[in-house]
C-alpha positions as CSV (number, residue, x, y, z in Angstrom):
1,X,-45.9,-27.4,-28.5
2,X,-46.4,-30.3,-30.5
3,X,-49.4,-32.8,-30.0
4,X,-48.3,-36.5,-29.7
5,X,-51.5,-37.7,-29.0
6,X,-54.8,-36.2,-29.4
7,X,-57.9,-36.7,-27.7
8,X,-60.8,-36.1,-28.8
9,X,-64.3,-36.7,-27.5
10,X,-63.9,-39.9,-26.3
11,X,-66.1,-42.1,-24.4
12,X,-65.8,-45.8,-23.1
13,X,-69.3,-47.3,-21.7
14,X,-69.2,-50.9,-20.5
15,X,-72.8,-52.3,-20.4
16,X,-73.1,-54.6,-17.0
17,X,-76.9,-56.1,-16.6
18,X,-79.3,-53.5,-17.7
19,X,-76.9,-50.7,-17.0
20,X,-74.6,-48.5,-18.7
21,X,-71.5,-47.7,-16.7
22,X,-69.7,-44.7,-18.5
23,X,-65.9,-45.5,-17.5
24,X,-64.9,-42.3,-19.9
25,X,-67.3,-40.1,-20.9
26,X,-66.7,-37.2,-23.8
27,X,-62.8,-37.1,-22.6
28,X,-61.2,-33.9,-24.3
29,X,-57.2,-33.8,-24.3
30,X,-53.9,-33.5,-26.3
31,X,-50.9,-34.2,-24.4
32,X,-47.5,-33.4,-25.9
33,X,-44.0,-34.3,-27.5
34,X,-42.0,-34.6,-24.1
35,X,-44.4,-34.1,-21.6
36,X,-44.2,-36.1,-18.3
37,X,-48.3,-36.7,-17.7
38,X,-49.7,-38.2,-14.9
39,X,-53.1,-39.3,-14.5
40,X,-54.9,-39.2,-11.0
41,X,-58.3,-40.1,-9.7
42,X,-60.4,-42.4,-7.0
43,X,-60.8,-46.0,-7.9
44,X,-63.3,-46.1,-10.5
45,X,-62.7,-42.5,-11.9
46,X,-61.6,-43.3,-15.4
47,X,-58.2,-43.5,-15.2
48,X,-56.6,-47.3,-16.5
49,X,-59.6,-47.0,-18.9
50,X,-58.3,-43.8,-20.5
51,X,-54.5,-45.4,-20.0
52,X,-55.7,-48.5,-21.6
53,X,-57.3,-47.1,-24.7
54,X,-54.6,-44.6,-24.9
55,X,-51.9,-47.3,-25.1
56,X,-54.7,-49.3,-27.8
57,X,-55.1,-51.9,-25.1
58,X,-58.8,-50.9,-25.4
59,X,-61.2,-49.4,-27.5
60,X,-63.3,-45.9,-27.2
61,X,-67.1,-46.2,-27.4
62,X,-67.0,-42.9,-29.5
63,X,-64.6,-40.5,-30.4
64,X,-61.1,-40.5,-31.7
65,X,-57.3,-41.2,-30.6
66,X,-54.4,-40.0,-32.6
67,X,-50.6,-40.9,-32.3
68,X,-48.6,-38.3,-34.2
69,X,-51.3,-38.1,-36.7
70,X,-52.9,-41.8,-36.9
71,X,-56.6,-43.0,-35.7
72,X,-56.0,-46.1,-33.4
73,X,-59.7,-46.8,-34.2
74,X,-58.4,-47.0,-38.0
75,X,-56.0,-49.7,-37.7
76,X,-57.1,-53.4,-38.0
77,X,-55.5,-55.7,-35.3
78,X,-52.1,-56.3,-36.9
79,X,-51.1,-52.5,-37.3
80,X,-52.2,-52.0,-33.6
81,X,-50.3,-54.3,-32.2
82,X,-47.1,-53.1,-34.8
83,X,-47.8,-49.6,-33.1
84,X,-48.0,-50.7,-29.8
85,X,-44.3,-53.2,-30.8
86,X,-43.1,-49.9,-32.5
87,X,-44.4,-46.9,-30.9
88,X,-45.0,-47.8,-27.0
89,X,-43.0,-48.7,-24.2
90,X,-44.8,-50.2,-20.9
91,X,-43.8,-50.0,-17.7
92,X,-46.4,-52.2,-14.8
93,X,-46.5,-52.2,-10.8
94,X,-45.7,-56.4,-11.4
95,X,-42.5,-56.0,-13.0
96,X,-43.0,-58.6,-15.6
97,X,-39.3,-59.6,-16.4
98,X,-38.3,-62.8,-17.1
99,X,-36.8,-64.5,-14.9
100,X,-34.8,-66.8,-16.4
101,X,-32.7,-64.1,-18.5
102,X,-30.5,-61.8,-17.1
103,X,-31.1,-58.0,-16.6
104,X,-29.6,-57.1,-20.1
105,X,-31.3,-59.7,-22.0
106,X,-34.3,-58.3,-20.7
107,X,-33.9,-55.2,-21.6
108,X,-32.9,-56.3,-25.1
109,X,-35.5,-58.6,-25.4
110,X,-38.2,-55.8,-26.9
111,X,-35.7,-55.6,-30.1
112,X,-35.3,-59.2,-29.9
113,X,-38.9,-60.1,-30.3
114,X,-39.3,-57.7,-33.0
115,X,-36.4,-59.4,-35.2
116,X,-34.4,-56.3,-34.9
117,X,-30.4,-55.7,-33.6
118,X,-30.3,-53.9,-30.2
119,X,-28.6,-49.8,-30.7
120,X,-25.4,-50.9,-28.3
121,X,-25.1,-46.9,-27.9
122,X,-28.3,-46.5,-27.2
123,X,-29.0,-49.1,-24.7
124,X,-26.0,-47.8,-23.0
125,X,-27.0,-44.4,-22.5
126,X,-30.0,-45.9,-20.8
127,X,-28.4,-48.3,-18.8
128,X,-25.9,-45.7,-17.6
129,X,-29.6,-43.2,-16.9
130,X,-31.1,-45.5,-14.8
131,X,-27.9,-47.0,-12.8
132,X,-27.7,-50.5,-13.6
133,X,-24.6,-50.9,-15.1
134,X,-23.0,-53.0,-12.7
135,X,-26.3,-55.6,-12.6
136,X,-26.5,-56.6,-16.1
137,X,-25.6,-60.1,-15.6
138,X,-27.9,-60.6,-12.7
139,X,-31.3,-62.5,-13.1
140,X,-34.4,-61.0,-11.5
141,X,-34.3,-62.9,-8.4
142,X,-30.4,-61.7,-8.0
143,X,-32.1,-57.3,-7.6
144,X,-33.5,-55.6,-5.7
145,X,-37.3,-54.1,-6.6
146,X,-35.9,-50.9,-7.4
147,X,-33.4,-52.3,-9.4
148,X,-35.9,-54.6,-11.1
149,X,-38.5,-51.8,-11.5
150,X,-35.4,-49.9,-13.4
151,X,-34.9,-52.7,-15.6
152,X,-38.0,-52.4,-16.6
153,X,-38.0,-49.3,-17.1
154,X,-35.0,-49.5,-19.0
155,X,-36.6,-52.2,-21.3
156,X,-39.8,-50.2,-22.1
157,X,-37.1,-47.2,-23.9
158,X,-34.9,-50.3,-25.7
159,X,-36.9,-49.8,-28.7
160,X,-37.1,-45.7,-28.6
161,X,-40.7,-45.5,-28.1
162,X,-42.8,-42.4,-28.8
163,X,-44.5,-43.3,-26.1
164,X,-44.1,-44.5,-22.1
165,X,-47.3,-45.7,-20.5
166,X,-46.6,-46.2,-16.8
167,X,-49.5,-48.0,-14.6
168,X,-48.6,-46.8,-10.7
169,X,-44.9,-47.7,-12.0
170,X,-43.6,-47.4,-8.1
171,X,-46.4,-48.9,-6.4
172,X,-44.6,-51.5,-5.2
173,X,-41.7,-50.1,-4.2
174,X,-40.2,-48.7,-1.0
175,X,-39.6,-44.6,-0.4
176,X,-36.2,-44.9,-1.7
177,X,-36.3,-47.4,-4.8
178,X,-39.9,-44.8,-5.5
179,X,-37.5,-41.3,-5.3
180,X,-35.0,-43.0,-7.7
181,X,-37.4,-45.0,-10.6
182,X,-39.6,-41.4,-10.2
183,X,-36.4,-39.2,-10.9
184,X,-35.2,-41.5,-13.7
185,X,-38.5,-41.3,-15.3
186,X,-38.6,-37.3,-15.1
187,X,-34.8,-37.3,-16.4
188,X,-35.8,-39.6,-19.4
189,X,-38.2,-36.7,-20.5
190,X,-36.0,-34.0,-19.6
191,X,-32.9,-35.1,-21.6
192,X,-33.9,-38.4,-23.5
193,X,-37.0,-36.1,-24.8
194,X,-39.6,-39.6,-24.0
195,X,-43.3,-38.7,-23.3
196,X,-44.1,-40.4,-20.7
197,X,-48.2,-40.7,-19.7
198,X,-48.2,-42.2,-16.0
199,X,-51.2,-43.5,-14.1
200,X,-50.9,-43.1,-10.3
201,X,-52.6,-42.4,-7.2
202,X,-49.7,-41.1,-5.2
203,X,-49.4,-37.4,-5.0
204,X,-46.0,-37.6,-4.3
205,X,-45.4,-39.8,-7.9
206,X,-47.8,-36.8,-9.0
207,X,-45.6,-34.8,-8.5
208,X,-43.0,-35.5,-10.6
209,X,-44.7,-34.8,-13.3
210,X,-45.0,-31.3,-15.6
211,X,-48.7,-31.9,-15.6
212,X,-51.4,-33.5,-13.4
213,X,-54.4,-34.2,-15.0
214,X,-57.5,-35.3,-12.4
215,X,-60.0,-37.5,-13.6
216,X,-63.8,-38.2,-11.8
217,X,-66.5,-39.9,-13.2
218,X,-65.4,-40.4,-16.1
219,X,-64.3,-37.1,-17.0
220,X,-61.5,-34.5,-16.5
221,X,-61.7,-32.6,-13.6
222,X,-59.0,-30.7,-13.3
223,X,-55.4,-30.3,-15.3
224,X,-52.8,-28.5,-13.6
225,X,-49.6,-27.2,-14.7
226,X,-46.3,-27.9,-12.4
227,X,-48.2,-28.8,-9.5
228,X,-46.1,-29.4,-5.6
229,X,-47.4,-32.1,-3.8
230,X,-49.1,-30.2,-1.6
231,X,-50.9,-28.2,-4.6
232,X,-52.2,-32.1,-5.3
233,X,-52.9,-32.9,-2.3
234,X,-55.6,-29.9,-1.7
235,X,-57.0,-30.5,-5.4
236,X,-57.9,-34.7,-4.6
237,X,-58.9,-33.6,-1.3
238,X,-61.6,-31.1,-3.1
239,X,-62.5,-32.9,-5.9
240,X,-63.1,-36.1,-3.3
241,X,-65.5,-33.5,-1.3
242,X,-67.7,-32.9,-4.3
């Protein structure tokens, strides 16, 4: 399997007062081309930090991150935020659309904003994978939060990303719109070939995922492979007794 990004040794301190809080510390990954990844811990266990520098939102202490081959800690503030234009696709708990344009135009509005034509085929297939078809010509106000949460969704592909970065992506939805924006997202790896990197703290959105990796402290805990919901359960349970 094929890196997409690469992880290697990193560490995020924050300096509060006279003390050094280590958010992330000596963080040792890859996670790969088409791989649905979610990342789980206890509040204050690492987790949005290593999101956040992942998705060049923030910067490691020490230590490296590469993207299919390039150092984020390389680029100067213009190529970062081409990579994160060019390369990344974000998808929030708030949904962040726009609510004075309509569902489509806010899934075109990625391409839009980065001077480019929309791929009609493209945008189709997604629109068609996440079930929204009929809504295109609704405003935000005018859907429900699953089909809002959707839009987003679709909006954060519009541009083929390498990447997805997801941040508790169904926190704010009920059991139903959850099952559907969760099973869309696994679909999008399995036959869009996305990578998707999702934080969470829901074993059942865990679950979705091919791999769970467990963060406390600051540093990986556990990775597991395919894991049920009750496999995920046990493990937080654990790790919370230590």
């Amino acid at each position: 399997m094929t890196p997409i990004i690469e992880i290697k040794n990193i560490s995020r301190h924050f300096k509060v007062g006279n003390e050094v809080i280590k958010a992330l510390d000596n963080v040792d990954l890859n996670i790969f081309l088409n791989e649905f990844v979610a990342l789980m811990g206890q509040s204050g266990s690492g987790k949005s930090t290593l999101l956040h520098c992942l998705a060049g939102l923030d910067k490691v202490t020490s230590g490296s991150i590469f993207i299919k081959g390039t150092d984020l800690g390389n680029l100067n503030d213009k190529e970062l935020t081409k990579m994160r234009r060019d390369s990344f696709g974000f998808v929030f708990q708030a949904f962040n659309l726009i609510p004075t344009l309509t569902a489509e135009e806010n899934i075109t509005l990625p391409s839009s904003i980065a001077g480019k034509k929309p791929d009609e085929d493209w945008i189709n297939q997604i629109v068609n994978a996440v079930d929204i078809g009929d809504r295109l010509n609704h405003r935000p106000n005018e859907l429900s939060g699953g089909q809002q949460q959707r839009v987003a969704a679709a909006r954060a592909m519009a541009t083929k990303p390498e990447v997805i970065f997801a941040d508790e992506p169904s926190g704010n939805l009920d059991s139903k719109s959850s099952k559907e924006l969760l099973t869309f997202m696994k679909s999008v790896v399995n036959e869009l070939n996305q990578t998707i990197v999702m934080v969470t703290h829901d074993p059942y959105a865990a679950s979705f995922a091919e791999r769970v990796i467990m963060l406390k402290d600051g540093e990986v805990a556990s990775d597991m492979e395919e894991p049920t919901q009750e496999e995920i359960i046990s493990r937080v349970t654990s790790l919370s007794d230590i």
